[in-house]
C-alpha positions as protocol buffer text, in pm:
chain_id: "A"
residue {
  index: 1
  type: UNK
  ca { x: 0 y: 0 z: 0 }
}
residue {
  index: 2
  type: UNK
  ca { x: 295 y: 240 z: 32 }
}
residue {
  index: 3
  type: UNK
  ca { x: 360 y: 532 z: -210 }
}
residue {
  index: 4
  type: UNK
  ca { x: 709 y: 492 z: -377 }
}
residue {
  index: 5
  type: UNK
  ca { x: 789 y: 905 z: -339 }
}
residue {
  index: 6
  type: UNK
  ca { x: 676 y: 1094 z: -39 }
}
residue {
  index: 7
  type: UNK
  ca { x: 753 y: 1471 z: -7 }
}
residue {
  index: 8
  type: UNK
  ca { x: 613 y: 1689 z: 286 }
}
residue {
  index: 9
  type: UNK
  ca { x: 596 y: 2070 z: 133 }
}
residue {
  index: 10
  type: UNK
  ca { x: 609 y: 2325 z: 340 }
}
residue {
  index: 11
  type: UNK
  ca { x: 490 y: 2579 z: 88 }
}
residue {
  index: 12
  type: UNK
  ca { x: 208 y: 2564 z: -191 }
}
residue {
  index: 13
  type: UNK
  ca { x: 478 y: 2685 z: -432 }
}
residue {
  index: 14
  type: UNK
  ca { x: 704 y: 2324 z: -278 }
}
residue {
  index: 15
  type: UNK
  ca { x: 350 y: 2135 z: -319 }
}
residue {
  index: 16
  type: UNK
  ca { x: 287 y: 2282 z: -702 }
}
residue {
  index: 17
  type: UNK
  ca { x: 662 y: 2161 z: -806 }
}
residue {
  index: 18
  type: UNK
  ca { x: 581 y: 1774 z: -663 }
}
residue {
  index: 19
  type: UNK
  ca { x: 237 y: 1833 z: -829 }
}
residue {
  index: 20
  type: UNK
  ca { x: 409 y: 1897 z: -1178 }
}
residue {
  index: 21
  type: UNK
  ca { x: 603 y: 1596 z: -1175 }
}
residue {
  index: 22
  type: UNK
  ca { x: 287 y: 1436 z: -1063 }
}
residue {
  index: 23
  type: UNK
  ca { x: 247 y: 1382 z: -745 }
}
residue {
  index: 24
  type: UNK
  ca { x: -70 y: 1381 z: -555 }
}
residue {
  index: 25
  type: UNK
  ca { x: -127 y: 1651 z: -221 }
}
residue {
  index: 26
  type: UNK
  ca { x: -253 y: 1459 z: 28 }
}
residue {
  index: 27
  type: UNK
  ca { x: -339 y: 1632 z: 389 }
}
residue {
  index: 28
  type: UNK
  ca { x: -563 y: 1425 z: 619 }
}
residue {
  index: 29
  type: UNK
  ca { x: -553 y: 1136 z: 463 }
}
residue {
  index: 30
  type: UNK
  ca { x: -898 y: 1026 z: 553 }
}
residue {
  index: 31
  type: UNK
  ca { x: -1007 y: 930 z: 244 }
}
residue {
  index: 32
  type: UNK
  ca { x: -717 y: 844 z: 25 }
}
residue {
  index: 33
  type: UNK
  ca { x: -591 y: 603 z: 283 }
}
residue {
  index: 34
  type: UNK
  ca { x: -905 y: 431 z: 393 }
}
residue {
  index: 35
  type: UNK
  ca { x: -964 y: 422 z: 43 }
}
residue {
  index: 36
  type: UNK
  ca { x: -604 y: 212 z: -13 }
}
residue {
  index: 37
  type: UNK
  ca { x: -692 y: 7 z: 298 }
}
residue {
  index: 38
  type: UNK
  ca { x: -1012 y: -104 z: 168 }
}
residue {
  index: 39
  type: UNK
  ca { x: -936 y: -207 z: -180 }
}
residue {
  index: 40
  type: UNK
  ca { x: -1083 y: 71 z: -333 }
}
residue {
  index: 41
  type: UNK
  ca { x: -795 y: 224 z: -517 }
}
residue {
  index: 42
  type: UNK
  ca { x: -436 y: 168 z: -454 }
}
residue {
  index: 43
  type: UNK
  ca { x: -219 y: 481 z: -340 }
}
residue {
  index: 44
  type: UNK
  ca { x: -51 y: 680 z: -644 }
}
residue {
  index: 45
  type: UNK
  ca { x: 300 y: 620 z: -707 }
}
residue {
  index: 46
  type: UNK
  ca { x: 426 y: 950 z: -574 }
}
residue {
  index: 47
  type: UNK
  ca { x: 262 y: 1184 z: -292 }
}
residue {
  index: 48
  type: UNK
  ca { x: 299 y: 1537 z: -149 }
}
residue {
  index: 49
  type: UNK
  ca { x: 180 y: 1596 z: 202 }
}
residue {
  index: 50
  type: UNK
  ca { x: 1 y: 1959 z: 203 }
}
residue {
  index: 51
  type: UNK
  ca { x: -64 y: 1942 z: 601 }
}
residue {
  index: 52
  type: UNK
  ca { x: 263 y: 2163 z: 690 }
}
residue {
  index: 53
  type: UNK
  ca { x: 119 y: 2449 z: 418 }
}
residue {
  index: 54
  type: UNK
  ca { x: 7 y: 2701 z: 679 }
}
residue {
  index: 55
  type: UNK
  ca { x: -125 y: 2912 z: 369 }
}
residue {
  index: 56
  type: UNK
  ca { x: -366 y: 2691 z: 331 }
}
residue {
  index: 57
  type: UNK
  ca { x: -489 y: 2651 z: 688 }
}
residue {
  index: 58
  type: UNK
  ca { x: -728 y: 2880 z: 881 }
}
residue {
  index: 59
  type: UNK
  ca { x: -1112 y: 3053 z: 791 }
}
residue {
  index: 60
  type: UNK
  ca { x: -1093 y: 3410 z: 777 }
}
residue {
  index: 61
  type: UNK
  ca { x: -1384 y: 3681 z: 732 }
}
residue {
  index: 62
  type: UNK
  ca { x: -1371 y: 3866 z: 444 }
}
residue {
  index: 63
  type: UNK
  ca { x: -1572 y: 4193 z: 301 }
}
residue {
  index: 64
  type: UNK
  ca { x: -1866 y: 4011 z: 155 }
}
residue {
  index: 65
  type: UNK
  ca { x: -1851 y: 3666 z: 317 }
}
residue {
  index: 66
  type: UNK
  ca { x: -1614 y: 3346 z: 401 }
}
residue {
  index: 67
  type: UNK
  ca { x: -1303 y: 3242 z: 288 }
}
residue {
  index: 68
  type: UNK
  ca { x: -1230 y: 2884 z: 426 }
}
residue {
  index: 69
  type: UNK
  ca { x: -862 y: 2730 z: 335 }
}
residue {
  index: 70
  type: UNK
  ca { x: -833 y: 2402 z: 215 }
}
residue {
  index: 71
  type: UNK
  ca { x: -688 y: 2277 z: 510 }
}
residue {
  index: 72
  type: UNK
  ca { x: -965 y: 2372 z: 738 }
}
residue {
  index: 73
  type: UNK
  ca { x: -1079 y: 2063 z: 936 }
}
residue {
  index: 74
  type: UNK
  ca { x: -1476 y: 2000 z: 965 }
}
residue {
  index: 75
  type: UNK
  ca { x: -1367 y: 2078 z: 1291 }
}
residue {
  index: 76
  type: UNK
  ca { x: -1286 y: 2411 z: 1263 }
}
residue {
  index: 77
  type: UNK
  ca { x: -1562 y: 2481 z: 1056 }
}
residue {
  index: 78
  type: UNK
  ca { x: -1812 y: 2351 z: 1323 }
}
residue {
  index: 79
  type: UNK
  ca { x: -1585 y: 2580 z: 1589 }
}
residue {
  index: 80
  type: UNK
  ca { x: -1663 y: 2909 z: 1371 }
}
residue {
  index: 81
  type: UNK
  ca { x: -1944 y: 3139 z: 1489 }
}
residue {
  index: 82
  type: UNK
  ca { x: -1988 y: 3244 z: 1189 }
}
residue {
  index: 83
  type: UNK
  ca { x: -2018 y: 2964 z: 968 }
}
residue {
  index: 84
  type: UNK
  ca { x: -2282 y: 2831 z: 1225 }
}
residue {
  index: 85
  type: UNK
  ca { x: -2452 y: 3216 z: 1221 }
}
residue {
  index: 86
  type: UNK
  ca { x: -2467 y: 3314 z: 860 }
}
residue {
  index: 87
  type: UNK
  ca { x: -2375 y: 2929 z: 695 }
}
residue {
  index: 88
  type: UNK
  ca { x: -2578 y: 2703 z: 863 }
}
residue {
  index: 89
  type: UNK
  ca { x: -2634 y: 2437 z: 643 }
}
residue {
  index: 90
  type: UNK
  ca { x: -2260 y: 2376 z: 636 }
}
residue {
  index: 91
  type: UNK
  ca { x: -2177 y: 2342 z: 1005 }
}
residue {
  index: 92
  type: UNK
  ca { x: -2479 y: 2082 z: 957 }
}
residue {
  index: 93
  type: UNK
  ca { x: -2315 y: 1932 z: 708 }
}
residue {
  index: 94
  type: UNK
  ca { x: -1946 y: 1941 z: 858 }
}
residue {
  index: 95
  type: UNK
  ca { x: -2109 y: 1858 z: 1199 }
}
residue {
  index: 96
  type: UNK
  ca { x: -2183 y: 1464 z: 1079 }
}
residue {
  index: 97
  type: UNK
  ca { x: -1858 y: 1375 z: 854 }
}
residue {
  index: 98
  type: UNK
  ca { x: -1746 y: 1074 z: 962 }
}
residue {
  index: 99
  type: UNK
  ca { x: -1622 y: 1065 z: 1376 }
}
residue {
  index: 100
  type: UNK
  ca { x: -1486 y: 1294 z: 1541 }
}
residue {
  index: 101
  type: UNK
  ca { x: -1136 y: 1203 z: 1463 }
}
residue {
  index: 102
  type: UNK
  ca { x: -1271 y: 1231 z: 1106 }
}
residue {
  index: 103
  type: UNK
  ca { x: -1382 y: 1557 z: 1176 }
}
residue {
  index: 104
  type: UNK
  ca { x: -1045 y: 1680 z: 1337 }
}
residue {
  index: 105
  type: UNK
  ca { x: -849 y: 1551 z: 1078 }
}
residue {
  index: 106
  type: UNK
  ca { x: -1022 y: 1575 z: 771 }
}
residue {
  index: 107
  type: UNK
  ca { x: -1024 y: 1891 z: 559 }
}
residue {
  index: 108
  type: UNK
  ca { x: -1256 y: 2057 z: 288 }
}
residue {
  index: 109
  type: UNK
  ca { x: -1032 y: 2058 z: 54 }
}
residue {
  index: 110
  type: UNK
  ca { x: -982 y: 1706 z: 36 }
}
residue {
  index: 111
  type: UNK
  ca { x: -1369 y: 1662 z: 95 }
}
residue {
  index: 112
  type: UNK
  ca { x: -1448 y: 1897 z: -155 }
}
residue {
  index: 113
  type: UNK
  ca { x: -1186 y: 1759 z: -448 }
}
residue {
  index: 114
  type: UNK
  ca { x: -1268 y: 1392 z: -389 }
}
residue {
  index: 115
  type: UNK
  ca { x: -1568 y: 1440 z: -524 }
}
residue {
  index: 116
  type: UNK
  ca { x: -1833 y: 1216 z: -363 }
}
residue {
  index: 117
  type: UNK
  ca { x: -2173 y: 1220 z: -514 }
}
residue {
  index: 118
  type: UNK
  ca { x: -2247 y: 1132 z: -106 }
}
residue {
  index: 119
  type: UNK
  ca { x: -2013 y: 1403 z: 38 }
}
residue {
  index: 120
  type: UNK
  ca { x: -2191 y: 1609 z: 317 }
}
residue {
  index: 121
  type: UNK
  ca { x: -2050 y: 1951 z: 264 }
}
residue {
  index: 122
  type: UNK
  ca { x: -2104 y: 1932 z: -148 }
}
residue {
  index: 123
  type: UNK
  ca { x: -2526 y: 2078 z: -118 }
}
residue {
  index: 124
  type: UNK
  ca { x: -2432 y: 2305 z: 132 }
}
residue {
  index: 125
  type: UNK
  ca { x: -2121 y: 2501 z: -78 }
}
residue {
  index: 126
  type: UNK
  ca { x: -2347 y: 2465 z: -365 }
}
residue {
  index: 127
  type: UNK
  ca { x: -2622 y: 2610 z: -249 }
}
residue {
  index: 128
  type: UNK
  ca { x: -2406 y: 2932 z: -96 }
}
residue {
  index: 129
  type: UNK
  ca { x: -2233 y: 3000 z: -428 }
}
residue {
  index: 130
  type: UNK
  ca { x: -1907 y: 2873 z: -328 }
}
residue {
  index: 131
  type: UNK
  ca { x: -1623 y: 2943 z: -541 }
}
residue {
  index: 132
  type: UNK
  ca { x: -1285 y: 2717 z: -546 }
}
residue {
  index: 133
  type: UNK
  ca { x: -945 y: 2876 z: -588 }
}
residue {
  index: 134
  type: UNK
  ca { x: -757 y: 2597 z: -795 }
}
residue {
  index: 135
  type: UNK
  ca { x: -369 y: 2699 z: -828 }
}
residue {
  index: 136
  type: UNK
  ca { x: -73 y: 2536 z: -1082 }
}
residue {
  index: 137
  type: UNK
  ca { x: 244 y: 2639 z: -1168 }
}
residue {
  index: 138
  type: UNK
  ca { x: 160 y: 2809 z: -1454 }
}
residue {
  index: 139
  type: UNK
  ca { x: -198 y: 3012 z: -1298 }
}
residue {
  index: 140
  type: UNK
  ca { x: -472 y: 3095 z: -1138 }
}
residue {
  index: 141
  type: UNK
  ca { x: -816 y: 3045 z: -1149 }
}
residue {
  index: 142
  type: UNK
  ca { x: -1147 y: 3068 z: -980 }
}
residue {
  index: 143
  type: UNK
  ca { x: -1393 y: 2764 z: -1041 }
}
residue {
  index: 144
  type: UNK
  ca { x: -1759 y: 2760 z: -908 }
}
residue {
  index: 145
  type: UNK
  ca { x: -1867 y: 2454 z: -735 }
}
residue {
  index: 146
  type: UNK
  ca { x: -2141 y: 2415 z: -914 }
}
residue {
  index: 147
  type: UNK
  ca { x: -1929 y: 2363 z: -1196 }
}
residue {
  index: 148
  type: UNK
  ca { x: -1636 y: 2171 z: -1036 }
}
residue {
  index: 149
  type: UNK
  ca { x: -1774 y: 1835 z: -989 }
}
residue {
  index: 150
  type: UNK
  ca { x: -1835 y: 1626 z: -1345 }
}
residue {
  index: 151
  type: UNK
  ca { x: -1885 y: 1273 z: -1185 }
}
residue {
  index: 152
  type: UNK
  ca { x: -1818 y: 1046 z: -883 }
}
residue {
  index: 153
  type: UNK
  ca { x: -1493 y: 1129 z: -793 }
}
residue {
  index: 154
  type: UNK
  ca { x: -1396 y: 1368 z: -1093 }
}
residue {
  index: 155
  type: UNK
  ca { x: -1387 y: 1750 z: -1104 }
}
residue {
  index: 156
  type: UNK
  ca { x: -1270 y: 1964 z: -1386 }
}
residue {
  index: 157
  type: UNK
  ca { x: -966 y: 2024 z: -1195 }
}
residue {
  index: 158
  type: UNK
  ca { x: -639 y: 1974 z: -1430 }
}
residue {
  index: 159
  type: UNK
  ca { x: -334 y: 1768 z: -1335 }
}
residue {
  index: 160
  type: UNK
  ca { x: -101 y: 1989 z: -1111 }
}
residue {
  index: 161
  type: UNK
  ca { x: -376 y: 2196 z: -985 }
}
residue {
  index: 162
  type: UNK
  ca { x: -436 y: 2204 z: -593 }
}
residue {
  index: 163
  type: UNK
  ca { x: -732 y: 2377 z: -473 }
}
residue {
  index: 164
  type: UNK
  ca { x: -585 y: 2676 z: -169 }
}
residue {
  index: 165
  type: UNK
  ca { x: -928 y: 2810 z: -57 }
}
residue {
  index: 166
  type: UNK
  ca { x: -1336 y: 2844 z: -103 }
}
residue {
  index: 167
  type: UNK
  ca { x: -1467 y: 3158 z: -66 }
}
residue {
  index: 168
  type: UNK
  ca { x: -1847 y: 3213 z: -10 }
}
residue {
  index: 169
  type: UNK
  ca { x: -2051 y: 3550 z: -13 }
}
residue {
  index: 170
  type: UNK
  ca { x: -2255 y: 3613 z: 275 }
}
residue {
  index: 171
  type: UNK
  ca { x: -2649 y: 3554 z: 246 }
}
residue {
  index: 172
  type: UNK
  ca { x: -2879 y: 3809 z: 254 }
}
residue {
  index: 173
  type: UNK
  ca { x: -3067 y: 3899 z: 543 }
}
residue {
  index: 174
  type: UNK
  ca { x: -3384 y: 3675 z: 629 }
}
residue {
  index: 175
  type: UNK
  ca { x: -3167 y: 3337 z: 490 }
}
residue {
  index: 176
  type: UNK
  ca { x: -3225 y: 3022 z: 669 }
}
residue {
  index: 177
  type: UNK
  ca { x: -3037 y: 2733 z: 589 }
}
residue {
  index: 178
  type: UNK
  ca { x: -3031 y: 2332 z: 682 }
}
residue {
  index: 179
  type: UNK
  ca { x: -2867 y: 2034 z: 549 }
}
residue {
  index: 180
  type: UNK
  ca { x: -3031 y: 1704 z: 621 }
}
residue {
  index: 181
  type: UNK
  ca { x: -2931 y: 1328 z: 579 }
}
residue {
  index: 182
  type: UNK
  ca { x: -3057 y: 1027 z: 592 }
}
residue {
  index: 183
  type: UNK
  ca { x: -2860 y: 810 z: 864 }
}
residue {
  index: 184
  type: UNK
  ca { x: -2895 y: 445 z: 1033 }
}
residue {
  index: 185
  type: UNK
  ca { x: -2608 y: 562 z: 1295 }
}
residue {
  index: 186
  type: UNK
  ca { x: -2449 y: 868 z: 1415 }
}
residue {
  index: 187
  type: UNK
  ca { x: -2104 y: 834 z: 1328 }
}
residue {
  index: 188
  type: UNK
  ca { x: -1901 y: 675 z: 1037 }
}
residue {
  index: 189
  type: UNK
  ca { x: -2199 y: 701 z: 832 }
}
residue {
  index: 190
  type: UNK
  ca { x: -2187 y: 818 z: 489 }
}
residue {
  index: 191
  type: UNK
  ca { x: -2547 y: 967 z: 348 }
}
residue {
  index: 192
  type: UNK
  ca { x: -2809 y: 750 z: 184 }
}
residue {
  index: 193
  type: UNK
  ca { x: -2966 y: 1031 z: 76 }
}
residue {
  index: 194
  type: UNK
  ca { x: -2933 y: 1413 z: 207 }
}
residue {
  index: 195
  type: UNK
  ca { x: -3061 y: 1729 z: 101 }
}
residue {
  index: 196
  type: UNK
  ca { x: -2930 y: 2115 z: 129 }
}
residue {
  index: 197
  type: UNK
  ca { x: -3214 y: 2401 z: 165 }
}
residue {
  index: 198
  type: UNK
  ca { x: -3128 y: 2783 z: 123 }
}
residue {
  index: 199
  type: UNK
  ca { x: -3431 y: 2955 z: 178 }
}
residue {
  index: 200
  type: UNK
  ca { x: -3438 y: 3358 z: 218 }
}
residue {
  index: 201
  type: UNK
  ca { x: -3741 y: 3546 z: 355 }
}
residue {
  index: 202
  type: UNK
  ca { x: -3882 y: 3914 z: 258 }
}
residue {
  index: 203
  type: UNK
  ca { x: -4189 y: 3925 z: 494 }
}
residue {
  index: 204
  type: UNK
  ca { x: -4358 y: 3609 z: 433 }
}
residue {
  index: 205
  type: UNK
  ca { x: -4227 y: 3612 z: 97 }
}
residue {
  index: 206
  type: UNK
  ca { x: -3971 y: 3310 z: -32 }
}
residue {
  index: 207
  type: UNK
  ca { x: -3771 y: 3536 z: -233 }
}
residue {
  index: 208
  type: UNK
  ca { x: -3515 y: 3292 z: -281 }
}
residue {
  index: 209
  type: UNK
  ca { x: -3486 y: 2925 z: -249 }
}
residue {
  index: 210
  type: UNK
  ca { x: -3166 y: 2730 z: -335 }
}
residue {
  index: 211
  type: UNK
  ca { x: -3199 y: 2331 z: -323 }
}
residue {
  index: 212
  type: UNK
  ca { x: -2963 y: 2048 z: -411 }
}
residue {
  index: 213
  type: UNK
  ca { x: -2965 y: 1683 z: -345 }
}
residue {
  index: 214
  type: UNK
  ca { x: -2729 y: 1460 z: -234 }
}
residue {
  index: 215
  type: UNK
  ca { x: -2652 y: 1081 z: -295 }
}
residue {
  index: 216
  type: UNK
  ca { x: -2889 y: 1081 z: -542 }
}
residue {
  index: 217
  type: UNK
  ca { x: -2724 y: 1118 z: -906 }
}
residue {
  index: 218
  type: UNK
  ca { x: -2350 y: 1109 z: -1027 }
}
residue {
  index: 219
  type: UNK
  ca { x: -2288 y: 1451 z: -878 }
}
residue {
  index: 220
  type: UNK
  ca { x: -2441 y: 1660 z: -613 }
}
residue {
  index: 221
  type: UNK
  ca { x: -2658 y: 1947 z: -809 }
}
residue {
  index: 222
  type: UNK
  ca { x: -2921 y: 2154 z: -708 }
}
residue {
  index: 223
  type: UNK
  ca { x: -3317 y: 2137 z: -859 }
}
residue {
  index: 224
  type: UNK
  ca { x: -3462 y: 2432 z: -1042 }
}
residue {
  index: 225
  type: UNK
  ca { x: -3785 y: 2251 z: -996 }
}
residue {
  index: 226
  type: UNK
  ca { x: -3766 y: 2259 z: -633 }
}
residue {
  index: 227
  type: UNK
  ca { x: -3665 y: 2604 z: -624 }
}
residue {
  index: 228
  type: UNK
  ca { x: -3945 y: 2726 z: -836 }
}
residue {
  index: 229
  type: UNK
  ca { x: -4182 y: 2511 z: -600 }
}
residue {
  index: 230
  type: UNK
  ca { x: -4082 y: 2793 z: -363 }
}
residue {
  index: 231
  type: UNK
  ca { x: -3960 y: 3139 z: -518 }
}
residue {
  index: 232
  type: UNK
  ca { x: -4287 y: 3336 z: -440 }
}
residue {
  index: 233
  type: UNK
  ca { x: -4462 y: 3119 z: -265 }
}
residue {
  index: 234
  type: UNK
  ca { x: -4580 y: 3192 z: 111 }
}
residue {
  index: 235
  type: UNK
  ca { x: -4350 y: 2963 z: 243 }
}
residue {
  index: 236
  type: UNK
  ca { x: -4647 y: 2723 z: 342 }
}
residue {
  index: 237
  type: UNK
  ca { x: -4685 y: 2320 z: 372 }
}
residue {
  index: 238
  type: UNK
  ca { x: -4806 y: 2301 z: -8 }
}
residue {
  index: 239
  type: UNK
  ca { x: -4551 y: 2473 z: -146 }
}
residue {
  index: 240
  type: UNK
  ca { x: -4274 y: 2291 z: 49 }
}
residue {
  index: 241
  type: UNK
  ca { x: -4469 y: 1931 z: -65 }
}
residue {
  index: 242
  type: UNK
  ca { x: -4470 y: 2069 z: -376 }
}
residue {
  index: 243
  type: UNK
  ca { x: -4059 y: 2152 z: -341 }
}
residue {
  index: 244
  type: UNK
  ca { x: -3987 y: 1851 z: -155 }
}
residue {
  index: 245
  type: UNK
  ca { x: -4152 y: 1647 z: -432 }
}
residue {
  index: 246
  type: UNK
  ca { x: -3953 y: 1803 z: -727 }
}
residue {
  index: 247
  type: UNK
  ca { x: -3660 y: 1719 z: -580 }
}
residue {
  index: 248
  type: UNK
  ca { x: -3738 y: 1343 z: -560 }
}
residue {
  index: 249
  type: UNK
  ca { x: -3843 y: 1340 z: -896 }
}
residue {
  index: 250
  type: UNK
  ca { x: -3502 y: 1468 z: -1024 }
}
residue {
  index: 251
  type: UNK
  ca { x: -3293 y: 1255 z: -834 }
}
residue {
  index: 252
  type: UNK
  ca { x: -3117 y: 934 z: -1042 }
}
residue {
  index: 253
  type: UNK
  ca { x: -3028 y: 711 z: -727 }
}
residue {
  index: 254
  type: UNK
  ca { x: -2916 y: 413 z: -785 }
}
residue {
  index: 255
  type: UNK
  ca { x: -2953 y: 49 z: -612 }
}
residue {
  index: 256
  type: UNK
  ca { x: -2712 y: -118 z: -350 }
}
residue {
  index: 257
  type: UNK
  ca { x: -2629 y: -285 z: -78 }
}
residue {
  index: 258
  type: UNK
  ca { x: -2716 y: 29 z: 138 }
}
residue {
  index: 259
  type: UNK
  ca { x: -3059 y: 166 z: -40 }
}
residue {
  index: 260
  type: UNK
  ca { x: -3283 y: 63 z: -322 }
}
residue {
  index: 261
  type: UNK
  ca { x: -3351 y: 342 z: -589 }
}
residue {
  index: 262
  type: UNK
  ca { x: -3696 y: 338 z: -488 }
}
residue {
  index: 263
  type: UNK
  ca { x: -3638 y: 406 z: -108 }
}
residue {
  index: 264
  type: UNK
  ca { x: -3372 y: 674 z: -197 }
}
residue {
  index: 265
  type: UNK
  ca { x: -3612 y: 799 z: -396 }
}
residue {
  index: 266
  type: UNK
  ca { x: -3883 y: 816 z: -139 }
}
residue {
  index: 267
  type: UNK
  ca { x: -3664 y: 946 z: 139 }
}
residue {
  index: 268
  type: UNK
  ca { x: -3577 y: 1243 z: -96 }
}
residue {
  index: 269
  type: UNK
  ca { x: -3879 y: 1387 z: -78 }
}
residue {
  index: 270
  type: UNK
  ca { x: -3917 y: 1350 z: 319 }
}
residue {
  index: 271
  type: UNK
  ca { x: -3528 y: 1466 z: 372 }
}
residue {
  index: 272
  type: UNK
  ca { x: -3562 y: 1761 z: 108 }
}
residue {
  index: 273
  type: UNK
  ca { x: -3938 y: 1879 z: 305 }
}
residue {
  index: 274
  type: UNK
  ca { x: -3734 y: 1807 z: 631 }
}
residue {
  index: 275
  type: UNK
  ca { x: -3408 y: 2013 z: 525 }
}
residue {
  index: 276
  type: UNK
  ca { x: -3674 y: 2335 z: 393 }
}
residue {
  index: 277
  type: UNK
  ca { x: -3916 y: 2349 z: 692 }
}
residue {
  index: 278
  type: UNK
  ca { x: -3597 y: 2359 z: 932 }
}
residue {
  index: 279
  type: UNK
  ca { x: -3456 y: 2651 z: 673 }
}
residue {
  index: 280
  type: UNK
  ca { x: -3770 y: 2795 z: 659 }
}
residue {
  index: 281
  type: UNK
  ca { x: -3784 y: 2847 z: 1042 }
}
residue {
  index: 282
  type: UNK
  ca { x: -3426 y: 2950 z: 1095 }
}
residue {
  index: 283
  type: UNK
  ca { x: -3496 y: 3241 z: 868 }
}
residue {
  index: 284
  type: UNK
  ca { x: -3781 y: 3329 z: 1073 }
}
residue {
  index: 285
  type: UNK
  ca { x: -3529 y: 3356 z: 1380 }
}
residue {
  index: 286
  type: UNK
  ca { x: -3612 y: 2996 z: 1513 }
}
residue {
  index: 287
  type: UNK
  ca { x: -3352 y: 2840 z: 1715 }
}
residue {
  index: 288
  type: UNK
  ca { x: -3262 y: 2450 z: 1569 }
}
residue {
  index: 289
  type: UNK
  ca { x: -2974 y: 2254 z: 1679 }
}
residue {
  index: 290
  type: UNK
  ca { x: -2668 y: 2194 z: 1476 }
}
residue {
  index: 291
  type: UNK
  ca { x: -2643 y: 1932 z: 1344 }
}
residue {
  index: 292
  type: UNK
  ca { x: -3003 y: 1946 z: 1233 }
}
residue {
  index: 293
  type: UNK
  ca { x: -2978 y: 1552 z: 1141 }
}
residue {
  index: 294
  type: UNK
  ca { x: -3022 y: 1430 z: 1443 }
}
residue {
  index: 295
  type: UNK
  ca { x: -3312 y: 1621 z: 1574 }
}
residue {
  index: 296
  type: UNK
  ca { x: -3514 y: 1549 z: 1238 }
}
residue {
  index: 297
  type: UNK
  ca { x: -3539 y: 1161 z: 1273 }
}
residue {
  index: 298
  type: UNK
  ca { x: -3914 y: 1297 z: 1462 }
}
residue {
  index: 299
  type: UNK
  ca { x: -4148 y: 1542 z: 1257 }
}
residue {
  index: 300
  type: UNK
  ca { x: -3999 y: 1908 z: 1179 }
}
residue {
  index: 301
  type: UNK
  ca { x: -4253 y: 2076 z: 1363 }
}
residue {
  index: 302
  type: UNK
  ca { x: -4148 y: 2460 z: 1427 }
}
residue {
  index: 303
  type: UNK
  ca { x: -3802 y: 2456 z: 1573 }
}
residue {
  index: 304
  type: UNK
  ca { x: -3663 y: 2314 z: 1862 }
}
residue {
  index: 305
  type: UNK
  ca { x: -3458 y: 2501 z: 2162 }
}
């Protein structure tokens, strides 16, 4: 199982220069090397541990939102006021990766560039406009996430590029967010099926509603359907049925040992209502717990203390 090259950069510009002759960063480890251990994939010839990179570490405010560094641990997300005030979905999300030594060890940006169609903190970014900063020796540039992922486990990312940050505006005023999974246990679980909701209030008004599902195609995306369920509407139990129900009806899950299609398919309607009534009521100042996964194995019924 052991690489045949191992260099530990202490710089991105160090970690670009393995990366060219093509080595591949590696910071936690937590899924790369599970990965190895389990069969799934043998480790590449030639790594370069990122973990020493203190550019890369760290979640810092910025005007107009978030900038997390793609060595910040779930952890640290989870630890940040802010990303549990103003990003709540993703401290939901970041809240139930794995265990906790998952959680302390693992980092976004290897979350976010492994590219799980079951990752946790994949609806969330989405949702919040996230944009990745993907760096090479020769550039630059700034990738949505939207746009990153093309397939389980692939991104448009080029050989030699390593992702140094995500940046995410702040909401606007009267946003409410949740991300909600489907779990059997409460730790080293990876989501059946889960479900980001954005949803941002003007008076009773949904003026806008961002929704993306999870485990439940080749890459996490969100539903225009479901969205235009809710843009306009009062915010009430039809329209969130009505949401809730798009959403299952553009998911493409597939069969295994963990889910049929047809019970993914069911549980994305009750996840995706579950994930938007628990948005809805944070934007209305309601207090809900983080993680909200936990607390929504009973009836969403108005916010809990």
């Amino acid at each position: 199982m052991s690489a045949q090259s191992y260099t530990a950069a202490t710089s991105v510009d160090e970690a670009l220069e393995a990366m060219a002759t093509g080595a591949r960063p590696i910071a936690g480890g937590t899924d790369l090397v599970v990965g190895a251990r389990g069969g799934k994939a043998p480790l590449p010839d030639a790594l370069v541990a990122i973990h020493r990179v203190s550019e890369l570490r760290g979640i810092r405010e910025q005007e107009g939102g978030l900038v997390l560094g793609a060595l910040a641990t779930h952890a640290d997300i989870v630890a940040s006021s802010s990303a549990c005030e103003l990003f709540t979905a993703l401290a939901d999300a970041s809240a139930i990766v794995g265990s906790h030594a998952t959680r302390t060890a693992g980092t976004i940006g290897g979350n976010v560039m492994n590219a799980s169609p079951a990752m946790e903190t994949g609806g969330p970014l989405i949702c919040f406009d996230a944009v990745a900063t993907l760096r090479s020796a020769s550039g630059t540039r700034r990738v949505a996430l939207t746009d990153l992922f093309t397939g389980p486990g692939r991104t448009v990312a080029e050989p030699g590029e390593l992702l140094t940050e995500l940046a995410i505006p702040t909401p606007k005023d009267g946003t409410g967010s949740c991300y909600a999974r489907l779990e059997y246990r409460r730790q080293m679980e990876i989501a059946i099926v889960g479900a980001t909701a954005v949803v941002t209030l003007d008076g009773g008004t949904v003026r806008d509603a961002r929704i993306a599902i999870t485990a439940l195609a080749p890459t996490i995306h969100r539903v225009a359907e479901a969205e235009q369920a809710l843009n306009g509407s009062d915010a009430s139990d039809a329209a969130v049925h009505a949401a809730a129900d798009a959403a299952a009806g553009a998911s493409r899950p597939i069969s295994d040992v963990r889910g049929s299609a047809q019970y993914r398919r069911a549980m994305a309607a009750v996840l995706t209502r579950r994930a938007i009534s628990t948005a809805i009521t944070r934007a209305r100042g309601g207090r809900f717990p983080i993680p909200a996964s936990p607390a929504l194995h009973g009836a969403v019924n108005g916010g809990a203390a």
